[in-house]
C-alpha angles and dihedrals in degrees: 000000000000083000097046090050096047093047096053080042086062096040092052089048086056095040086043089049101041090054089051091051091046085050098050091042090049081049097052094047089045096051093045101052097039098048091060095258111126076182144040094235108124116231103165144032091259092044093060089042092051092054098035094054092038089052093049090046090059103037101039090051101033089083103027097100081196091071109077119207092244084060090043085048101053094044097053083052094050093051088048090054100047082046101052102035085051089059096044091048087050089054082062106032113063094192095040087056088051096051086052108040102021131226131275120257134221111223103167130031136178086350087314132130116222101210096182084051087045085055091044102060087037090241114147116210101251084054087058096047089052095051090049092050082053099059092044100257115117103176120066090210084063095067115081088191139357115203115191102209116210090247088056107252126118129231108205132197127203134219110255087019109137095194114059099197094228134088126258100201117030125175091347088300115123112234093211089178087063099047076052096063093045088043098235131133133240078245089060094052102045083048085056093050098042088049087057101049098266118122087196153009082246087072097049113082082196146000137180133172112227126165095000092309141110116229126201141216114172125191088233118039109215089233089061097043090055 
């Protein structure tokens, strides 16, 4: 009888276990796909937090036989929730995306180094050379701007270069350092979009400026909103 007992005890742990597991898998899928990764690589605060929490949560309750599956359930629901809600309010609050992801910094401009901006990103310099060897560029003085992304890469612009690699309009936000380096004005830029049927850069999902053109990319396409 003891063994009987003991054996259907085991095979509920593993059943127990294995639908936890099921559940957790089906979680991590969910979150993912619906939070806009295709990957686990973490490219933002929140990206790291996301996997770091939704690991704990399903490690630390996959073998606590205290936890049901209706309570695994509802907290994985409640973190999916707060995830995803947190991605879709950034889309629509400039500043709040900034507080969470952070803000790209410009380390180098017109062949200078920023140093404030340097300590700022907690970047040493020979952090910064060796980024730049990297990248194939060997002379401070040759690099028209250098942009230090939240996820650690930099984005580095060449002098003579006509494209700067970088957008001029992301989201609806005016990147005003980038008309810079094409010197153009924010007039310039309100008289494009006007031109092309946008009151606004509110109105635009992403711009750049490439030979001598500005090229548009609107929430909404024309052709959709009729």
């Amino acid at each position: 009888m003891f063994v009987v007992s003991y054996l259907q005890t085991e095979e509920f742990f593993y059943l127990n276990v294995f639908l936890k597991l099921l559940l957790g898998l089906v979680a991590i899928v969910f979150i993912i796909n619906r939070s806009g990764k295709g990957n686990l690589a973490p490219t933002s605060a929140i990206d790291q937090v996301q996997n770091y929490v939704l690991g704990g949560i399903i490690g630390g309750v996959i073998y606590s036989p205290s936890v049901s599956i209706l309570q695994f359930a509802v907290v994985l629901a409640i973190w999916a929730l707060l995830i995803i809600g947190l991605r879709r309010l950034k889309t629509k609050n400039h500043a709040l995306k900034q507080f969470v992801d952070g803000a790209p910094i410009v380390l180098i401009k017109h062949g200078e180094v920023d140093v404030e901006a340097c300590r700022r990103a907690k970047i040493t310099a020979a952090e910064v050379a060796f980024k730049l060897r990297r990248e194939g560029v060997y002379h401070v003085r040759d690099v028209k701007r250098a942009v230090f992304e939240q996820n650690g890469e930099l984005i580095i612009v060449l002098r003579g270069e006509e494209n700067p690699k970088y957008p001029i309009i992301t989201d609806g936000i005016v990147q005003t350092s980038v008309l810079d380096d094409v010197d153009k004005t924010e007039e310039w830029l309100t008289d494009e979009l006007q031109r092309a049927g946008y009151n606004s850069a509110a109105e635009i999902f992403l711009a750049e400026y490439e030979n001598g053109e500005l090229k548009l990319i609107p929430f909404v396409r024309a052709s959709q909103a009729e």
